[in-house]
SELUMVEX-919979 format. One record per residue (C-alpha): residue in three letters; residue number from 1; x, z, y. Coordinates in steps of 0.5 Angstrom, whole numbers. Each point is the difference from the previous one (the first is absolute). Layout:
residues N
Ala, NUM, X, Z, Y
...
//
This chain:
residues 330
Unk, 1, -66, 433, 420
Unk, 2, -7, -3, 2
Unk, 3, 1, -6, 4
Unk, 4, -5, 2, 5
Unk, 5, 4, 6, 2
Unk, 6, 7, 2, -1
Unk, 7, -3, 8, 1
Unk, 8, -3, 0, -7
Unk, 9, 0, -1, -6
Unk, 10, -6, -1, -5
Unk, 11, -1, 2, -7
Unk, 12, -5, -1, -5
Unk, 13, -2, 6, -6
Unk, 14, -4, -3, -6
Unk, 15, -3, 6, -3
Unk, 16, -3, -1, -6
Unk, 17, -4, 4, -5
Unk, 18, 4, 6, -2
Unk, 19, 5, -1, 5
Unk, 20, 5, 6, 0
Unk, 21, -2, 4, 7
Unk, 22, 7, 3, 1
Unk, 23, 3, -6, -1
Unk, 24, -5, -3, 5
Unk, 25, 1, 6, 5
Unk, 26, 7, 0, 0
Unk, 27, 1, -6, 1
Unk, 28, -5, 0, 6
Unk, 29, 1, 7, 4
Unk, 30, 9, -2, 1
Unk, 31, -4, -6, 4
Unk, 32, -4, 3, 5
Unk, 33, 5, 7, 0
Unk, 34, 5, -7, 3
Unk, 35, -6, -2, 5
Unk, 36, -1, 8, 3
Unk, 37, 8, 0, 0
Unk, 38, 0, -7, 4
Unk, 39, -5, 2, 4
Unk, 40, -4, -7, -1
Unk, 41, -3, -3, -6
Unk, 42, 5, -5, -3
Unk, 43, -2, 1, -7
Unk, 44, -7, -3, -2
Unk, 45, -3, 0, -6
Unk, 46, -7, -2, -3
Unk, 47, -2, 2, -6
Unk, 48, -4, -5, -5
Unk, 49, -3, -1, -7
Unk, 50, -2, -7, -4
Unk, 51, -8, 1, 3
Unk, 52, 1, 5, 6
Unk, 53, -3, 5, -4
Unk, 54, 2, 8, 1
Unk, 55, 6, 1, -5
Unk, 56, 0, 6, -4
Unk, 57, 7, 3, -1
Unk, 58, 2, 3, -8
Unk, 59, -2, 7, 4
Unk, 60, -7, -3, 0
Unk, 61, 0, 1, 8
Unk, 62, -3, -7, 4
Unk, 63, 5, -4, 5
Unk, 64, -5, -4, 4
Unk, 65, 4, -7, 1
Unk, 66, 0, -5, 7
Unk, 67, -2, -7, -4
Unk, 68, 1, -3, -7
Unk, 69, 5, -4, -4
Unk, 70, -4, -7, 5
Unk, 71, 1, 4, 7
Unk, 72, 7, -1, -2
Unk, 73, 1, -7, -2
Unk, 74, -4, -2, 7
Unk, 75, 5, 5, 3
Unk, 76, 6, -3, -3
Unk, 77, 2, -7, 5
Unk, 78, -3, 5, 7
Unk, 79, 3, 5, 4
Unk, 80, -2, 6, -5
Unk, 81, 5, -3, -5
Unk, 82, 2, 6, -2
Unk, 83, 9, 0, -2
Unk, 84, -1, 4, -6
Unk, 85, -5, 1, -6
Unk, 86, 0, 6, -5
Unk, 87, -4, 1, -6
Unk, 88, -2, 8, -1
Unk, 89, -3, 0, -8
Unk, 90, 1, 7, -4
Unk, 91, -2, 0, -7
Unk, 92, -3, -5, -6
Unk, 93, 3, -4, 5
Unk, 94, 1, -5, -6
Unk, 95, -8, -1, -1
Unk, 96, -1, -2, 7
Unk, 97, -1, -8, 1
Unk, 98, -1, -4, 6
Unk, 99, 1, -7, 0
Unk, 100, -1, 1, 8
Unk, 101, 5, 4, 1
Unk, 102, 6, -3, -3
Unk, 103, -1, -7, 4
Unk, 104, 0, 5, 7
Unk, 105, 6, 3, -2
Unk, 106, 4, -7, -2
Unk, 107, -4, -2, 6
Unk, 108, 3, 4, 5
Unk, 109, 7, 1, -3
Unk, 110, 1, -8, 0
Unk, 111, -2, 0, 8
Unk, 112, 5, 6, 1
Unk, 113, -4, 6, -1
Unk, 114, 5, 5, -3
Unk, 115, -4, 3, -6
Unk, 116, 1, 8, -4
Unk, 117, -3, 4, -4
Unk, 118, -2, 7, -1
Unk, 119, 1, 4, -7
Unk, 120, -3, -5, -5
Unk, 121, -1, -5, 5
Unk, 122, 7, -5, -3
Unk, 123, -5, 0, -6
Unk, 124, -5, -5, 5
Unk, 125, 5, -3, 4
Unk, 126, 4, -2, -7
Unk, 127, -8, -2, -3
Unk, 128, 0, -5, 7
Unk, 129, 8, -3, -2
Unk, 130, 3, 3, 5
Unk, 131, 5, 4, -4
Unk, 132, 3, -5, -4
Unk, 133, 8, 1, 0
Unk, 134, -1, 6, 5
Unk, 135, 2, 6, 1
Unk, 136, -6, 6, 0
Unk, 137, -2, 7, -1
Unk, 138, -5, 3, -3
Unk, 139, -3, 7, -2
Unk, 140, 4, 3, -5
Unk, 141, -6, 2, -5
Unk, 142, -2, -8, 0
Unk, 143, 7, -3, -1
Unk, 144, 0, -2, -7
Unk, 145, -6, -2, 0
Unk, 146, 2, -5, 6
Unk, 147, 6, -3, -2
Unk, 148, -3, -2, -7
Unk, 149, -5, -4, 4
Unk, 150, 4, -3, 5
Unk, 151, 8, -1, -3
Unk, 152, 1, -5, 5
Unk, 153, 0, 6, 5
Unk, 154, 6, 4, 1
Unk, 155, -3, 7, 1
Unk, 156, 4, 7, 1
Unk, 157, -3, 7, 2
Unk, 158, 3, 0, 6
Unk, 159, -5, 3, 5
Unk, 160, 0, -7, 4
Unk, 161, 3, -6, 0
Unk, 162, 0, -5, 5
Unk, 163, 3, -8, -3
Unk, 164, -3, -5, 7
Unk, 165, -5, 1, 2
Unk, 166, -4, 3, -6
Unk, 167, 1, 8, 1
Unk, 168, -3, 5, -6
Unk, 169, 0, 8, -1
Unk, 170, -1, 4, -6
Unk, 171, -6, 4, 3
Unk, 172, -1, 7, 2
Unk, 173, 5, 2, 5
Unk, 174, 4, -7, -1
Unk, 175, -5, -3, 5
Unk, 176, 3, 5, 5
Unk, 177, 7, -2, 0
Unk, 178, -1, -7, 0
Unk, 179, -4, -1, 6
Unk, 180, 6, 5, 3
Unk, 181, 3, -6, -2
Unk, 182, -4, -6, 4
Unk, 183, 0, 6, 6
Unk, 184, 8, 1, 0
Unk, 185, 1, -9, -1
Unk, 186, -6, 0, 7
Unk, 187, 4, 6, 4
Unk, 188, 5, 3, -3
Unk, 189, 3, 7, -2
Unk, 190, -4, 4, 5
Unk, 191, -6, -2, 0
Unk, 192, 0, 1, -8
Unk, 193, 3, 8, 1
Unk, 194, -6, 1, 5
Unk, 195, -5, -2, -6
Unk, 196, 4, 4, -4
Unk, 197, -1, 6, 5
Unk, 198, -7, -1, 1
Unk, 199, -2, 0, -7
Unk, 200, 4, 5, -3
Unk, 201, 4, -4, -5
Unk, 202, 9, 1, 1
Unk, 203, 2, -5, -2
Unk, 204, -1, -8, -2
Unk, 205, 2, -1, -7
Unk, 206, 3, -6, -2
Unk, 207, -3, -6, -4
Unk, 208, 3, 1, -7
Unk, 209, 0, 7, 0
Unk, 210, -4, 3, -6
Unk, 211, -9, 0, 0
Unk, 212, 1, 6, -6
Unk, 213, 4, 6, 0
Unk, 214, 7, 0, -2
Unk, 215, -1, 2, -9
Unk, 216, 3, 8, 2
Unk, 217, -5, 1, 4
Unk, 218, -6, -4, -4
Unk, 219, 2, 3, -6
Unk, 220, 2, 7, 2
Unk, 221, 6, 0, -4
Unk, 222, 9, -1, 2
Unk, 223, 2, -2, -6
Unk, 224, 5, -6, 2
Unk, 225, 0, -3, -7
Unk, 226, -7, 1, -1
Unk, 227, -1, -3, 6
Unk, 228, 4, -6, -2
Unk, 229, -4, -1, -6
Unk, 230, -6, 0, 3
Unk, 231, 2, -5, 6
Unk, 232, 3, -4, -7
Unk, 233, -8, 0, -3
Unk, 234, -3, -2, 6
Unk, 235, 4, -7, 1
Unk, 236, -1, -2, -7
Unk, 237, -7, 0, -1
Unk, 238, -1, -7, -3
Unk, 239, 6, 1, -5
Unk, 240, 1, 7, -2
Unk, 241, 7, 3, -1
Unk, 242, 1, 4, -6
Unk, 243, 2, 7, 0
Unk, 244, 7, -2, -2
Unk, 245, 0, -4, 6
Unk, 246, -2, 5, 4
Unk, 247, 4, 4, -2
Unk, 248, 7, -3, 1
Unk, 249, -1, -3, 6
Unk, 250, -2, 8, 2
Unk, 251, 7, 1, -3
Unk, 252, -4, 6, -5
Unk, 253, -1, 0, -7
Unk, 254, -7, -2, -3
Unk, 255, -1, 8, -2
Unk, 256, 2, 2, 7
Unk, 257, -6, -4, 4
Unk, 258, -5, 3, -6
Unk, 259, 2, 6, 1
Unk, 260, 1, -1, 8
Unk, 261, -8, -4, 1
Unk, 262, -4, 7, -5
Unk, 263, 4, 4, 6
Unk, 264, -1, -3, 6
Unk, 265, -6, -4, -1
Unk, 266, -4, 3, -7
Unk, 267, 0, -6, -3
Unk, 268, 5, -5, -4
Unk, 269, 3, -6, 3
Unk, 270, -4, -4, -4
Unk, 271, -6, 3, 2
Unk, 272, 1, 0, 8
Unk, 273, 2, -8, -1
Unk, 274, -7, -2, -3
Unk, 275, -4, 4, 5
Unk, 276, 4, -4, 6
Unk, 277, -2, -6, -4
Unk, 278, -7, 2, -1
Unk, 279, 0, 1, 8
Unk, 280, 3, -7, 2
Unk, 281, -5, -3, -5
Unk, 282, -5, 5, 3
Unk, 283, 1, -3, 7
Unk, 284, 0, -7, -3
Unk, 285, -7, 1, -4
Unk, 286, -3, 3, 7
Unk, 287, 3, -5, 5
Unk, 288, 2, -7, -4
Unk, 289, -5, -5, -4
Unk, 290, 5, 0, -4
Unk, 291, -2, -1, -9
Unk, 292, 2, 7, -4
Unk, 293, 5, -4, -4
Unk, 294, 3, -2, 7
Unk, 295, 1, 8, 3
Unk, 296, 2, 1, -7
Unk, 297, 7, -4, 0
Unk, 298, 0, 1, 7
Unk, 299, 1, 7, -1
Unk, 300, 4, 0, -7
Unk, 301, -5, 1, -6
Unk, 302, 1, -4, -5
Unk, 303, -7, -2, -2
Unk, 304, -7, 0, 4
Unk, 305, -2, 5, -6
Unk, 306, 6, 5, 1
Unk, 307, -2, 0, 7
Unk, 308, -8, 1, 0
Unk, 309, 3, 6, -6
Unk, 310, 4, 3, 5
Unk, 311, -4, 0, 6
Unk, 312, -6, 2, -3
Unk, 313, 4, 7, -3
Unk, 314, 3, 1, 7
Unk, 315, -7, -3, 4
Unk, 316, -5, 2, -4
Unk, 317, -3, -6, 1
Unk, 318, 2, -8, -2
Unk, 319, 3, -4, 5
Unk, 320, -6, -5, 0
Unk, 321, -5, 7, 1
Unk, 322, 6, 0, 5
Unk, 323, -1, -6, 3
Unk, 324, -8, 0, 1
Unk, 325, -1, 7, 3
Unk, 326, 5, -4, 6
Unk, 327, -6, -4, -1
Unk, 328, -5, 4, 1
Unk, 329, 3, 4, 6
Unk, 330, 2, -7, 3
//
């Protein structure tokens, strides 16, 4: 905790460019919630930016910020140290450099300030070598991506994970849970029911449980075997199995999954595994500075040529049009 009083703790929320507001909401409203229960401000927060300036979150509504990346610095050997440092990004996370706020964030986690991040905030701590043989969690849409950029860190999609003194969640409501965490570690049980009460939330979910809805739900059907085909495709990507594999594995013959994928999905096997392969080089064309050729083996295509063939039937568009209408945006 501070070490100018043991009554509070002080924590500092990056928000940079695009940063997600429900990531940054959840995070931040179980504190003050954890205050009013308390009935005294134990929980401090300063909001910052790389120049002070206001931040405007991805909804394009403005935060405005109490001081820059430089307040922060002159703050860090004072009695306004804050204990912990967060980083709130959002989307084209990727795109986003600040030499400055790199150095911050080594800065601070060498002098024992616990570091976070919020949603694709792993991206920004990962980018400053924070991450380097450390667990973390991101969203679940920006994973591929990050794992080809950064295979030095081990990454889940878990809602949160916490390795020392380094804390990352997925985003979303995630941010929720996580500070439900740090909650229950500085006052225990009761104190996080009581949050829980008053923000209408029944439960404190687990670190490792899933960020999607379970397959049946998100697809809509019961079909076990189908559902155990579909899991089998989503974990091999890079190396497609066959349908023969698929097949024996899910103890079917090759015409029964045929017959079983036009029934409950309206579309071959072979046809649902390359629109899942287009989807992760999707995710990996939109949050990746990766080359095509590189997406193209990381999704299983045998050539750059057959990938850009394949995309641009399914996509309407190539992946380098792709890639510049990101740039465009961004």
């Amino acid at each position: 905790m501070n070490a100018s009083d043991s009554r509070s703790r002080c924590i500092v929320f990056f928000l940079v460019p695009n940063f997600s507001m429900i990531a940054f909401a959840t995070a931040i409203e179980p504190l003050r919630l954890a205050n009013w229960h308390l009935g005294y401000q134990f929980y401090n927060w300063r909001l910052i930016t790389d120049a002070g300036a206001p931040a405007v979150a991805s909804t394009g509504v403005q935060v405005m910020a109490d001081g820059s990346l430089e307040d922060e610095k002159r703050r860090l050997h004072t009695d306004e140290r804050p204990d912990m440092a967060f980083v709130c990004s959002g989307v084209f996370v990727e795109k986003y450099e600040s030499r400055a706020l790199n150095s911050w964030l080594r800065q601070v986690n060498r002098s024992g300030v616990s570091v976070g991040a919020m949603c694709t905030g792993a991206w920004i701590l990962a980018k400053a070598g924070l991450l380097d043989g450390r667990r973390c969690s991101i969203h679940w849409e920006n994973l591929p991506g990050f794992a080809e950029a950064f295979p030095e860190t081990e990454v889940y999609a878990d809602l949160y994970e916490i390795d020392g003194d380094i804390h990352t969640c997925a985003g979303g409501t995630a941010a929720l849970d996580m500070m439900l965490n740090l909650i229950g570690n500085d006052h225990g049980e009761t104190v996080v029911n009581r949050v829980c009460e008053l923000a209408l939330t029944d439960r404190v979910r687990n670190p490792q449980d899933r960020q999607r809805l379970p397959l049946r739900a998100r697809l809509g059907i019961h079909n076990s075997k189908v559902l155990t085909i579909i899991e089998l495709m989503e974990a091999n990507i890079a190396e497609p199995l066959s349908l023969v594999e698929l097949a024996t594995y899910a103890g079917l013959s090759r015409r029964q999954i045929e017959r079983l994928f036009r029934r409950t999905m309206g579309r071959s096997p072979a046809r649902y595994y390359l629109e899942l392969r287009l989807d992760r080089a999707r995710h990996l064309l939109l949050q990746s500075n990766l080359p095509v050729v590189e997406v193209a083996v990381a999704c299983g295509f045998v050539s750059a040529s057959h990938f850009s063939k394949c995309y641009r039937e399914f996509y309407g568009r190539s992946p380098l049009m792709e890639r510049r209408e990101r740039e465009a945006v961004a």
